[in-house]
N, C-alpha and C positions, 0 to 999 in steps of 0.2 A: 164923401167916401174916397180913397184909394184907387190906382190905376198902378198899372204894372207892366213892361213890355220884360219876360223871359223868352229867349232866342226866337220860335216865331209863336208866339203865343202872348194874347193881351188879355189881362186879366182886370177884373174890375169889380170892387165890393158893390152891393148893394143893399139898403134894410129893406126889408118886407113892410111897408107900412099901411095902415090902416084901409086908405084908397085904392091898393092894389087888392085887398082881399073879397071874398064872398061872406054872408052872413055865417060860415061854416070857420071862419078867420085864415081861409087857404088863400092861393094867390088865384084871384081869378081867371084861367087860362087866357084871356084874349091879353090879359095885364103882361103877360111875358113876352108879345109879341112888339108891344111897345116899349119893352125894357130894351128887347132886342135893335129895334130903331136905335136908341140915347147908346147901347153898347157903340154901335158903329159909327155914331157921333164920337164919342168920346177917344174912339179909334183913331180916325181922321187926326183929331186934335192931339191928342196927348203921343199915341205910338206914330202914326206916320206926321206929323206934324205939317200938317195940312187943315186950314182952317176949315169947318164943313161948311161955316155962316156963308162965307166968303165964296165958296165950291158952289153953295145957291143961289143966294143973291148977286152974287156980281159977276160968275162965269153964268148963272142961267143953267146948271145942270144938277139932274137930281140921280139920286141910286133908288128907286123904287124897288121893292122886294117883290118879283115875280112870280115867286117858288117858294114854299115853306113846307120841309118834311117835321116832323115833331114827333119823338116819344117820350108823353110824360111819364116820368119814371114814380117819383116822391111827391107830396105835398110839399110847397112851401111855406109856414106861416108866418103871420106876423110877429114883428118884433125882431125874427131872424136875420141875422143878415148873411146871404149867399154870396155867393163868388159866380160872376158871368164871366165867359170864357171866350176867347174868339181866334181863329186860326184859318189861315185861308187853305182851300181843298184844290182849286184851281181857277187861273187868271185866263180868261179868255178874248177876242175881240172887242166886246162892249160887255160883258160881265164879269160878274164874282161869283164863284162859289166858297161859301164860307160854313166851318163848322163851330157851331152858337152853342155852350152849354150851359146848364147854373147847376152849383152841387154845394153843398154845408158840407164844410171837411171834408170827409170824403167819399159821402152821401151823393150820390148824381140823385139829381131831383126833376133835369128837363136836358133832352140831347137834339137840338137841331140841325139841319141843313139848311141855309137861307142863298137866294140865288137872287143875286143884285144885280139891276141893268143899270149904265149908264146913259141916261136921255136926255135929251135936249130940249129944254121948256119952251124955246121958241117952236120945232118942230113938232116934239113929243113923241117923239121917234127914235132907236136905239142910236146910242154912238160910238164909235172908238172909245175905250178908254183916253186917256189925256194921255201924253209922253210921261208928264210931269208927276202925275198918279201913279202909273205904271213904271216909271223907277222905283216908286216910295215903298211899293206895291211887292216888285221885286227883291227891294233889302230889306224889307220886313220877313219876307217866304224864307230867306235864306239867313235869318237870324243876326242882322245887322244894326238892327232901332233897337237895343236892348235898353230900357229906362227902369230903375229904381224907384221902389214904392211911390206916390206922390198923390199929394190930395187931389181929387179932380174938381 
C-alpha cells in the first residue's frame, strides 16, 4: 500500500481483506483498532522518520493507546481499499492526542480520537516525550515532513 505525508496530515491506503471482516464481509470493529496501531507505525517510519522497531526494542519505550473515542460512521468491506488518516490534535508532556480516520473517496466510514502515552517498559509508567520525538513531532504539526506518495 501507499503512504503520504500532505502538510500536517499522513495518509495511508489500506485493502479491506478477508481477515479484517465479519461473516457479514464488513470490517470487524475491533480490526480498525488494529489498523489504527500499523497507522501509527507507519507514521513513525515513513512521515516522521523515526524507526518504531528501534523506539521499542532498543530505546525500551512504547505509545500505548489509553483513550479511544470512535464514530462508526459507514461499513467497510472487503476488497475495498480505504484511506486511514492521521493528524495530530494535541502534543502534550508524555502524550498524543491524534485524530484517526478511514474514508473511500469521500465517504468517512470511521472518525477517531486516539490518545497515546509514552512509557517506559522498564518502569511502565508514563514519560516525557523524547526531545527527539518531540521535534519530529512538532515539524510534522506545522507541516514540515511533507512526502510524496510512496509504497509503504
Amino acid at each position: 500500500m501507499s503512504t503520504e505525508t500532505k502538510k500536517d496530515v499522513f495518509y495511508s491506503d489500506m485493502l479491506v481483506r478477508f481477515s479484517h471482516c465479519d461473516p457479514a464481509g464488513i470490517i470487524f470493529y475491533p480490526h480498525y483498532f488494529v489498523m489504527f496501531n500499523g497507522l501509527v507505525e507507519d507514521w513513525f517510519n515513513h512521515a516522521l522518520e523515526i524507526n518504531y522497531a528501534d523506539f521499542i526494542t532498543t530505546r525500551r519505550l512504547g505509545l500505548p493507546m489509553v483513550n479511544i473515542k470512535c464514530d462508526f460512521v459507514a461499513p467497510s468491506k472487503i476488497g475495498e481499499v480505504i484511506t486511514l488518516t492521521l493528524k495530530i490534535e494535541r502534543i502534550g508532556n508524555s502524550s498524543l492526542k491524534l485524530a484517526a480516520n478511514a474514508h473511500l473517496d469521500s465517504q468517512a466510514r470511521i472518525s477517531a480520537q486516539l490518545t497515546l502515552c509514552v512509557s517506559s517498559f522498564e518502569t511502565g509508567r508514563a514519560v516525557p516525550i523524547p526531545d527527539d520525538l518531540r521535534q519530529r513531532l512538532t515539524d510534522f504539526q506545522e507541516g514540515k515532513l511533507d512526502h510524496p506518495w510512496r509504497q509503504a
